[in-house]
C-alpha positions, 0 to 999 in steps of 0.5 A: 665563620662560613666561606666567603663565596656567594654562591655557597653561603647562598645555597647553605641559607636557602638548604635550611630554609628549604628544611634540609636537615640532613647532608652526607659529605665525602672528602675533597678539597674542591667541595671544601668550602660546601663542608666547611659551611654545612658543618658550621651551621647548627641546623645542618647534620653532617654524616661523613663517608669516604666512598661517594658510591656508598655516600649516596645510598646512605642519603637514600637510607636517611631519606626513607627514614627522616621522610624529607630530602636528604643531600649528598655532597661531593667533590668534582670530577669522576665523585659525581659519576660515583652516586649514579647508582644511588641515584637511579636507585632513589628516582626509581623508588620515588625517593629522590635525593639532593646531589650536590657536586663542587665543580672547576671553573667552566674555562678548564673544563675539558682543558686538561685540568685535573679532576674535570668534566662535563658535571652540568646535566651528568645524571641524565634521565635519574637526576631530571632538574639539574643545575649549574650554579653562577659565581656572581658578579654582579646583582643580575647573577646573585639573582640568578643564583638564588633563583636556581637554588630556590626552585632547586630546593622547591623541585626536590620537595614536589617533583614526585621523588626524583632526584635533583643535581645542584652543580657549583662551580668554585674559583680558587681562592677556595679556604678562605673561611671569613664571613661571620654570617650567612647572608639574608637570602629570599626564600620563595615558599612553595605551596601545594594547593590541594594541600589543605593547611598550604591552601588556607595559608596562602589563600589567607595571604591573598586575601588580605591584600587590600591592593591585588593585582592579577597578570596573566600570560599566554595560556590556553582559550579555555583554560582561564574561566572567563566568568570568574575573571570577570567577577574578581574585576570587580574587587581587583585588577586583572591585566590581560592580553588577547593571548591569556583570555577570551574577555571580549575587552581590549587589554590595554596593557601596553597602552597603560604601561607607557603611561605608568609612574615609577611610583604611585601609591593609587596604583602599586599593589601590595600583591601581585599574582602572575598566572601563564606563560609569556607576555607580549608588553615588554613595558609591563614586564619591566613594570613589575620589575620595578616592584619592590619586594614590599609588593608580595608577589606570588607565582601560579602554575603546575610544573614547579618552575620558578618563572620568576620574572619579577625577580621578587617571587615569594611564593610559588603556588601549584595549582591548576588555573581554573581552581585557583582562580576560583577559589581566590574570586570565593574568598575575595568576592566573599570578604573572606580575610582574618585581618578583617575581624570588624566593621571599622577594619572591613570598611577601611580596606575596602576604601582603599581596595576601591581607590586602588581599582578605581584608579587602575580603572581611570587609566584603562578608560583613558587608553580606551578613548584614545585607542577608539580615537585614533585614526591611523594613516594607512599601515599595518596598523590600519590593516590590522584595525580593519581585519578585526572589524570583520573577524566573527570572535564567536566562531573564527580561529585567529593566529598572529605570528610574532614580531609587529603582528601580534603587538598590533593584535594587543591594541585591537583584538577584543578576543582570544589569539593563538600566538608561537608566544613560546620562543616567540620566533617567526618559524612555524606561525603559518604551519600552526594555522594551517594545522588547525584549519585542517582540523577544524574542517574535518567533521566526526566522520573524517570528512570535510565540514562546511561550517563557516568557521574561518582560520586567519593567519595574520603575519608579517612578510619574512615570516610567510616567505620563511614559512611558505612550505607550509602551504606545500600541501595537496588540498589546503583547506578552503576555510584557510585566510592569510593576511600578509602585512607586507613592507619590505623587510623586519619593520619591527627593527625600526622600533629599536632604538639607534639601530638606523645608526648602522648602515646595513640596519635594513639590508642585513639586519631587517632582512630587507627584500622586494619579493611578494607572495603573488607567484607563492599563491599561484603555485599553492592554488590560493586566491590573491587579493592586494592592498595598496591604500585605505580603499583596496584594504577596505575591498581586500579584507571584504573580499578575504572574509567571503564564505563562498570561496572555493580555494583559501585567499590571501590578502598581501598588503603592501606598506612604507616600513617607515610610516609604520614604525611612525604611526605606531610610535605616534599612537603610544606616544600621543594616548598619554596627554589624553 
């Protein structure tokens, strides 16, 4: 029989799912229930020591002899201080081990309550990847809870011998011992791919799918290999933004997604791979979110974290972007499958490999003929419509910042865009781009390059005015472009549902304003240009892509934040019954 507390019968399945064996145990009653469970499961060995100081250095002596993980398990309070030693000792050896601590409840911590302190993060700089496990409540915080186990677990086997802490706050009632079974948790499989065996298997996973869709986030331009992507295209679909790739196509991901059943056997993957960082479309996160656990999902990256934003993630796989990629496009380009083993099996998947991106294909072509259809009334839509028909995608560096600016990028940029993706906030979008338009003006020698290459900048009107010092330099860089979209406050708020509803919506929560950037470019020796209508936009961005300039421009184009929110709503809604 095991404890009947979620988290610890969730941490002890996924310990010998994860191939730990091997758990030193020092007494305690807080960290009772954590003994109790390990001593009750045949696959676990308990090893018994009073003093946490030598409990952990036992962990280390038993990690060099087993060659594997090896956890030490100990109460709350000064206990977790007690294995610093050991722990620095087996990080410095590249010899990591698992500290698991039981820890009081978060409300008494530093309230006088007995044996408690801060445990989260206590080991510092010798126990790198620590967390602090919820109780749960609710199917959001099991989640939560399993996915801080697993990438626990994955971490203390790939993180290059550091130790890692496993923190576990427990409520009282702690001994009731209950359960009759371990609960049946997900176990995200780790692979290393320069592992051979590793390799194979998971590249054998990935190519049996017969229904594969790849997602990329945000990565860096070069980092994805635009002519491999291109081929896998071919044999399955690959949902981009202008933040992932350099593919000259529209992504269409936003467009698709609101058009995009809660169930479709044409369109669900039996295989989904997330590579990058963070995705604009909200729409297509919660798609994926959507997927069952039938679909085998698989996250790509380098750093062992577990991104796991479709709550589903079976394996995480470290590799670097381009091999991965590349080695996949072989296997899938090439009909590499052993569940493929003769021609009738081989011409059945590839039908329904067909039906799958053909479908996926009709949906992009529709949203192709409406975004090209569409004719937005004057707005920041339109605005950004007409600055990407004179952008050179072959030599411009192209930065939106964050909120409504790089959303209307995802519908009309065909070309890579940086983007301050990482917390998405609207600090800094300004400074990032005047940073790279004062590299790329520089030659070799350190002086200043007449190339042609231009740097743009297109952003909304509280992150210039929050911003601007980034303007405070001596000598801005001439090749420097600013498209401000101007119109009076956060438009992005009124894309919010029921937010109209509160009185103070524009003055205090949009950040509603009546300033404008004409007094900023004088002071900062910037060329002004404005927009006021279809044809002042059309002459401002003419005027704004002009190479003879001798001073950095700015274009501010003033709209009605209302008919912004109504055009842009319009296009997502109206795309659907094409």
């Amino acid at each position: 029989m095991y404890c009947n507390i979620h988290s610890v019968n969730t941490l002890t399945t996924l310990l010998v799912a994860h191939g730990i064996r091997h758990v030193v145990v020092c007494p305690g009653s807080r960290n009772a229930p954590l003994v109790h469970n390990f001593s009750q499961h045949p696959d676990i060995i308990c090893h018994p020591a009073t003093d946490e100081r030598s409990a952990a250095f036992i962990a280390l002596g038993l990690r060099s002899a087993v060659g594997e993980p090896v956890a030490v398990c100990v109460t709350s309070g000064s206990a977790v201080l007690n294995v610093m030693p050991a722990v620095a000792e087996a990080t410095y050896r590249r010899q990591g081990i698992i500290v698991i601590s039981a820890d009081r409840p978060q409300a008494w911590i530093d309230q006088l309550d007995g044996q408690t302190l801060p445990q989260h993060d206590a080991l510092g700089r010798f126990a790198p990847f620590a967390i602090s496990l919820p109780e749960p409540h609710n199917d959001d915080e099991r989640w939560l809870c399993n996915r801080l186990c697993n990438e626990a677990l994955i971490m203390a086997k790939r993180s290059g011998g550091r130790s890692v802490h496993i923190n576990v706050p427990l409520s009282e009632p702690l001994f009731d011992f209950s359960t009759e079974c371990l609960p049946d948790e997900r176990v995200v499989n780790d692979c290393h791919w320069d592992e051979e065996t590793e390799r194979n298997w998971c590249r054998s996973v990935i190519a049996s799918s017969k229904r594969l869709l790849i997602v990329m986030g945000q990565m860096l331009k070069h980092e994805v290999p635009v002519d491999t992507v291109m081929r896998l295209q071919r044999h399955c679909v690959v949902l981009h933004e202008p933040l992932s790739a350099d593919l000259r196509q529209p992504s269409l991901v936003e467009e698709m997604m609101c058009a995009m059943p809660d169930s479709d056997n044409d369109t669900t993957p039996d295989c989904l791979i997330f590579i990058g960082g963070h995705t604009v479309s909200k729409r297509l996160r919660q798609y994926i979110r959507r997927l069952s656990g039938t679909t085998r999902q698989i996250v790509v990256n380098t750093d062992g974290r577990l991104t796991d934003i479709s709550q589903h993630t079976a394996i995480l796989v470290n590799a670097g972007t381009q091999t991965f990629l590349n080695d996949i496009c072989h296997d899938i380009c090439h009909d590499i499958c052993h569940d493929k083993d003769n021609a009738g099996d081989r011409e059945a998947a590839s039908a329904e490999t067909e039906k799958f991106v053909s479908a996926w294909r009709k949906l992009r072509e529709r949203a192709a003929r409406h975004r090209d259809g569409f004719k937005p009334d004057y707005s920041q839509m339109l605005a950004v419509k007409g600055f990407e028909d004179i952008v050179d995608a072959d030599r411009d560096t192209v930065f939106y910042a964050n909120s409504m600016p790089v959303r209307l990028a995802a519908v009309y940029a065909q070309h890579f865009c940086h983007c301050n993706r990482g917390l998405n906030g609207i600090e800094g979008s300004l400074s990032v781009a005047v940073g790279a338009a004062l590299a790329t003006r520089l030659t070799p020698d350190g002086g200043e390059g007449e190339n042609g290459q231009m740097t743009y900048c297109v952003i909304g009107d509280l992150s210039f005015f929050y911003d601007r010092n980034a303007l405070w330099q001596n000598s801005l860089p001439k090749n420097l472009r600013i498209l401000l979209l101007n119109n009076s406050g956060g438009g992005i708020f009124r894309n919010l549902p029921h937010l109209a509803d509160s009185p103070v919506a524009n003055s205090l929560i949009a950040g509603g304003h009546t300033t404008d950037a004409e007094g900023t470019c004088r002071q900062h020796g910037l060329d002004y240009l404005t927009a006021t209508d279809e044809r002042s936009l059309a002459e401002g961005l003419r005027q704004l892509r002009r190479q003879d300039r001798q001073r950095p421009a700015l274009l501010e184009v003033f709209t009605d934040a209302d008919t912004d929110s109504k055009v842009y709503k319009e296009y997502l809604k109206l795309w659907c019954t094409v």
